[in-house]
VOGU-3710 file (C-alpha; in Angstrom, 3 decimals, decimal comma):
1> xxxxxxxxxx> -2,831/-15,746/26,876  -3,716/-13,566/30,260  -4,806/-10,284/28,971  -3,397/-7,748/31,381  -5,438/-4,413/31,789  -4,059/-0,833/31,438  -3,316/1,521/34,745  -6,523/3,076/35,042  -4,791/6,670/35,578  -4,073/7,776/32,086
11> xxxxxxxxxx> -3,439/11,088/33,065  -5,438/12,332/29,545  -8,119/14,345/31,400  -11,027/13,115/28,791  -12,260/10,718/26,612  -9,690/10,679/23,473  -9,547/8,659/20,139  -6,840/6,712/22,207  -9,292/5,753/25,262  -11,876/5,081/22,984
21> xxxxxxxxxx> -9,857/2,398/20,841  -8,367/1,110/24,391  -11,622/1,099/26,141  -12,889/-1,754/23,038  -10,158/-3,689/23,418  -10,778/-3,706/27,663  -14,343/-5,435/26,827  -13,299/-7,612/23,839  -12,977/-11,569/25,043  -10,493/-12,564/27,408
31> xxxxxxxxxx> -7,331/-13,911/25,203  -8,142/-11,374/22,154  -5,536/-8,916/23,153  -2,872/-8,049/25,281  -2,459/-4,826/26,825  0,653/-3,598/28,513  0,645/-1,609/31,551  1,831/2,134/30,917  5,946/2,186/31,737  7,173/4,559/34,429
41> xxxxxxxxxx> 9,165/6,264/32,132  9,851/6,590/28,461  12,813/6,927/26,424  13,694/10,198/25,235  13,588/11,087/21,002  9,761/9,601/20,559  7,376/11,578/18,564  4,224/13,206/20,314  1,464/10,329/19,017  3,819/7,841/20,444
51> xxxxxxxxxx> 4,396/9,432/23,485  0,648/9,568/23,706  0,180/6,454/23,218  2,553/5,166/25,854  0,901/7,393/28,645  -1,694/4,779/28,562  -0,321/1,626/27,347  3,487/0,314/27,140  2,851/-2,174/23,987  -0,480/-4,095/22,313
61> xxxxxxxxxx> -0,428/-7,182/21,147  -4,598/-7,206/19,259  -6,184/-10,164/17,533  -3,493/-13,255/18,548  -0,566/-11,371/17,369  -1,932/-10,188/14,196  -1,225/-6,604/15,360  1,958/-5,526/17,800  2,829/-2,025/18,677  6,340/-2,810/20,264
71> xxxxxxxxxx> 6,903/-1,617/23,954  8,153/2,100/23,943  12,020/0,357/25,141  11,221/-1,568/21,581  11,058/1,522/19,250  13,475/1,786/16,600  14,395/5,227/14,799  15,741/5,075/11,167  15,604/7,640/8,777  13,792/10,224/10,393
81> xxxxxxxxxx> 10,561/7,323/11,298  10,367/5,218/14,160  9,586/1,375/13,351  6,734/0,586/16,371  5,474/-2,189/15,224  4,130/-5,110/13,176  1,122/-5,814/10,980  0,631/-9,013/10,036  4,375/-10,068/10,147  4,880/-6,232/8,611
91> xxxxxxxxxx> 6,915/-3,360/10,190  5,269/-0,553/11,126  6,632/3,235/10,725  5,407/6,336/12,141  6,735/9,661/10,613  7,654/13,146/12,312  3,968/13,808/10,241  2,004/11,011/12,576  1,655/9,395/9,189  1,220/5,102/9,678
101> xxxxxxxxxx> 3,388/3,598/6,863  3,473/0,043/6,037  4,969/-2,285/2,853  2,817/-3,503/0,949  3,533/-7,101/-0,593  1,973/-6,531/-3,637  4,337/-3,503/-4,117  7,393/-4,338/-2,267  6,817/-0,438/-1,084  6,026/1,629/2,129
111> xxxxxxxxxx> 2,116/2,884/1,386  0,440/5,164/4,045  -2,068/3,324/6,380  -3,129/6,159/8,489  -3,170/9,736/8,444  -2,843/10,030/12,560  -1,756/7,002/15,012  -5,151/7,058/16,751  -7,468/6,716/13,838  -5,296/4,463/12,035
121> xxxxxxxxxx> -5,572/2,124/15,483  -9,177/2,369/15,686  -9,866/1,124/11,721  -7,497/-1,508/12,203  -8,944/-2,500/15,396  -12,802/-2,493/13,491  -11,722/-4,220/10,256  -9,883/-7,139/12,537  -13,040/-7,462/14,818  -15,297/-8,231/11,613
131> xxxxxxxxxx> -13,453/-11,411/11,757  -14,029/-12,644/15,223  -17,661/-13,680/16,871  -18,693/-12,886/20,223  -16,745/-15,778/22,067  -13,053/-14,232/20,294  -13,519/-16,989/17,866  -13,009/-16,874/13,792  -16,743/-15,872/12,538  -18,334/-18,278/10,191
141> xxxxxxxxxx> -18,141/-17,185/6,881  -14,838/-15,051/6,602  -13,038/-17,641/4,828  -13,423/-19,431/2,005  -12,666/-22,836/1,702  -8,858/-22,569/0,950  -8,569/-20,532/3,639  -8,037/-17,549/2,020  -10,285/-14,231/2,951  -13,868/-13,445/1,960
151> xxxxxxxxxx> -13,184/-10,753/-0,489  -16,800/-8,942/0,424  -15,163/-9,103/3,912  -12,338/-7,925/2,822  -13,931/-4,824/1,478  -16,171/-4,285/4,717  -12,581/-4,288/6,157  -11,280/-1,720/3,937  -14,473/0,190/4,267  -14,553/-0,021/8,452
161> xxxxxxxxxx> -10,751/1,854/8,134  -12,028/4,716/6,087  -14,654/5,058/8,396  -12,509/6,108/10,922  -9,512/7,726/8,583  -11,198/8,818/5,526  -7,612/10,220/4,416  -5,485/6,928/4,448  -4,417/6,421/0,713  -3,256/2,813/1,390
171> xxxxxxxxxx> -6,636/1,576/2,262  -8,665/4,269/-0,387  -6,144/2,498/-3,239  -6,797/-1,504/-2,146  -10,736/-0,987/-2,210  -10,038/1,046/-5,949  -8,774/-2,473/-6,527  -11,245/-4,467/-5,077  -13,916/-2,557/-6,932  -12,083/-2,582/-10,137
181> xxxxxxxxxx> -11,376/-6,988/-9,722  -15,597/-7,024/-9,728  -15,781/-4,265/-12,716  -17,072/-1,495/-11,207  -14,830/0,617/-12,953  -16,045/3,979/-11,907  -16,510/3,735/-8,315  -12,837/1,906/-8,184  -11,302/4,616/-9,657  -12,768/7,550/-7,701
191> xxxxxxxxxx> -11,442/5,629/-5,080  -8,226/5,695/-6,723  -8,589/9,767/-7,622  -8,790/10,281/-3,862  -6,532/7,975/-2,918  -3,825/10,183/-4,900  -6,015/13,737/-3,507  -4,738/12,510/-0,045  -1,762/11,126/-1,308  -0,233/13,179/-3,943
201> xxxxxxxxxx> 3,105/11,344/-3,710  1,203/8,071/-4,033  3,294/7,071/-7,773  1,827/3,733/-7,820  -2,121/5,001/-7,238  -1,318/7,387/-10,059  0,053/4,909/-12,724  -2,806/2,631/-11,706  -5,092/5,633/-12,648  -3,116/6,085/-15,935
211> xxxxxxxxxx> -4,015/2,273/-16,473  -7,811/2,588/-15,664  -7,639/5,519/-18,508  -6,094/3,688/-20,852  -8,519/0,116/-20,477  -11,227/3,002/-21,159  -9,467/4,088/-24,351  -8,538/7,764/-22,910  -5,190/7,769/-23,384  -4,710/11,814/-23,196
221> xxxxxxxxxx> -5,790/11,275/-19,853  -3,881/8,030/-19,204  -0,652/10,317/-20,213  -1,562/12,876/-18,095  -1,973/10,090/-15,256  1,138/8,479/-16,189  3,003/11,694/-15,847  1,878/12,280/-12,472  3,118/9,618/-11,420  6,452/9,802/-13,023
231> xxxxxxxxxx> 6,931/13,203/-11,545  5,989/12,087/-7,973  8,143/9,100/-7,912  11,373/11,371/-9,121  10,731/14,202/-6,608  10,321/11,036/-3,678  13,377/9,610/-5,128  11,998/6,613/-6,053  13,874/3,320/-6,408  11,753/2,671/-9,671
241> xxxxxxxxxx> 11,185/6,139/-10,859  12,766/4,426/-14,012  9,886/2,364/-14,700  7,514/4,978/-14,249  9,058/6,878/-17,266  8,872/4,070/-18,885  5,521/3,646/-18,413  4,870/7,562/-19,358  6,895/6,579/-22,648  4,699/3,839/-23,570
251> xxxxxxxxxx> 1,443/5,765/-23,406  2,489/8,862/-25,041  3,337/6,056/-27,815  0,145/5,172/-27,759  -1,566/8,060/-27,513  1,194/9,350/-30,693  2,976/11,901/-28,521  6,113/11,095/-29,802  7,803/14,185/-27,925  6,859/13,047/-24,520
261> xxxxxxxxxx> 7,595/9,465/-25,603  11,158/10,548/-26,506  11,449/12,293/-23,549  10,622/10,106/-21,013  11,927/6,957/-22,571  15,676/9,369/-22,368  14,583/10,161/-18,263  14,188/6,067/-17,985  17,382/5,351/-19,368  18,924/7,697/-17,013
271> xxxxxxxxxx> 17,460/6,522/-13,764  16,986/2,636/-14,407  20,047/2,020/-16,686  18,829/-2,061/-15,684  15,376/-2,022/-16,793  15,835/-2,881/-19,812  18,601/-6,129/-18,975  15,627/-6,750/-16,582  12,020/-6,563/-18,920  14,000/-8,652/-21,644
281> xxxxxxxxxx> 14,957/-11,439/-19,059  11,052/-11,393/-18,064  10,042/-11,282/-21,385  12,310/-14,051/-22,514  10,888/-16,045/-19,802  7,137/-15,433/-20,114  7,624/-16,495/-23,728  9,633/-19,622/-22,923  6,520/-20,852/-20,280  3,957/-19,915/-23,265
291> xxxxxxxxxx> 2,575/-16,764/-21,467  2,203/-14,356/-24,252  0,482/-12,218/-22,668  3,109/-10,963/-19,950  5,582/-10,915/-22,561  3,418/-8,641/-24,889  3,157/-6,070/-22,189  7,219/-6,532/-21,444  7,887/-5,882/-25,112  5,552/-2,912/-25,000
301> xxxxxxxxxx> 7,567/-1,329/-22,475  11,137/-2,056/-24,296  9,737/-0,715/-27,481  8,686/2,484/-26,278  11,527/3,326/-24,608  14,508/1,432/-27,128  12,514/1,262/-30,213  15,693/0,623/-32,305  17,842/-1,721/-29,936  18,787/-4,858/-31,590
311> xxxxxxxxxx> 18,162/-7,185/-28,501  14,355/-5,931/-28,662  13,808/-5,992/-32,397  15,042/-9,612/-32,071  12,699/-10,436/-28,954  9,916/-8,465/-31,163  10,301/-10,987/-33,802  10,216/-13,657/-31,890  6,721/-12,714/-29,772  5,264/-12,363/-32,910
321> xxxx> 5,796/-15,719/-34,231  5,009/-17,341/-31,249  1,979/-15,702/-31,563  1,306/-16,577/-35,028
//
């Protein structure tokens, strides 16, 4: 690949975060990246950090393809966001905010990346370069041998991004995560506590708060946690706010707050009538391959918020002499 270099007349009148980032990627390795001349004009409806952007630079392709920001032609609008490119095979979406949003596998859910388009580009363009040596080649000792990342690299990566946006929830919640996977259970959740301060609307940060409460026995807090993120998945409109109530249900069971158990298990039932067709089907077939374990936790849910439904008293019974 012939990396082709950016019109030198950016028009900016000073070094930006922009220039920066694009001044790195002019002295990476030959092949690295691809950089698009600026176009002589640009389509009309773009937001201001795209427009930006485009003054200098009419599409990136960084790191083989593992980042593209589309050509400005390329730029799709859809639901008041503009889909500009791809990470890792991902769409990405800008909002009228300057807010990066990508989905997140692990979620099936858009999750903020970056709080503005030219600090987001510069930690993604860091945590990508800890994975390349001098000569644009994979560094030795990234991978393991399956292939799959380092994950101390993968926190350096995660680390290199909040660097340079210390606001990004997406980033703050996945090294809460990798913290918590080696046990170090305080510092992954005050990662988790400000990924939700930056992110308020961040349900899924919240509920894994609630959950980090409740493995430390503190389920007042866990409820409170829980609740959180209940409320900010209703006022986003949430696809699952359902199961978030449901989750609120279970640990004001456990905590013995029957009223808010009552309450939310009725707010569950309302906005996911199919969650509880779909936790018996996944309980039903975590028991039939032997895991007990995800079927416990399926049944846990069903019984806080239908604690008198026949199908789950049966499915109850069952569990418990499998597990007997």
């Amino acid at each position: 690949m012939v990396r082709k270099r950016r019109n030198d007349e950016r028009g900016d009148g000073g070094p930006g975060g922009l220039d920066r980032v694009l001044g790195v990627l002019d002295a990476a390795p030959a092949g690295l990246h691809d950089v698009a001349p600026a176009a002589a004009q640009l389509p009309s409806g773009l937001p201001p950090p795209l427009i930006d952007l485009y003054a200098r630079c009419d599409g990136l392709r960084l790191f083989l393809d593992s980042v593209e920001v589309h050509p400005s032609a390329e730029v799709e609008a859809r639901d008041g966001r503009w889909v500009f490119g791809e990470l890792e095979g991902e769409e990405l979406v800008i909002d009228e905010r300057g807010r990066i949003w990508r989905n997140d596998e692990s979620l099936d859910d858009l999750v903020c990346e970056g709080t503005r388009l030219e600090r987001w580009l510069a930690g993604i363009v860091e945590a990508l370069d800890l994975l390349y040596d001098a000569d644009g080649e994979f560094a030795d000792g990234v991978f393991d041998d399956d292939g799959e990342l380092v994950p101390a690299v993968g926190e350096r990566q995660l680390r290199a991004q909040l660097r340079r946006d210390p606001d990004a929830a997406g980033p703050r919640w996945r090294l809460g995560h990798a913290l918590l996977a080696q046990d170090q259970i305080a510092e992954g959740r005050a990662e988790l506590e400000a990924a939700v301060a930056a992110e308020p609307g961040f349900a899924w940060a919240w509920l894994d708060l609630a959950r980090v409460s409740e493995r430390l026995g503190e389920l007042p807090g866990a409820v409170d946690e829980a609740r959180a993120a209940a409320e900010a998945a209703t006022a986003g409109h949430h696809p699952q706010a359902g199961y978030f109530h449901a989750q609120l249900a279970r640990l004001a069971g456990l905590a013995g707050d029957d009223a808010t158990r009552a309450a939310a298990a009725r707010r569950a039932a309302e906005l996911a009538p199919a969650l509880k067709a779909a936790q018996l089907d996944g309980a039903r077939d975590s028991l039939a391959a032997g895991d007990l374990t995800s079927a416990r936790g399926l049944l846990d849910l069903l019984r806080a918020v239908w604690p008198r439904d026949l199908e789950v008293l049966e499915l109850a019974g069952k569990v418990e002499r499998a597990d007997n």
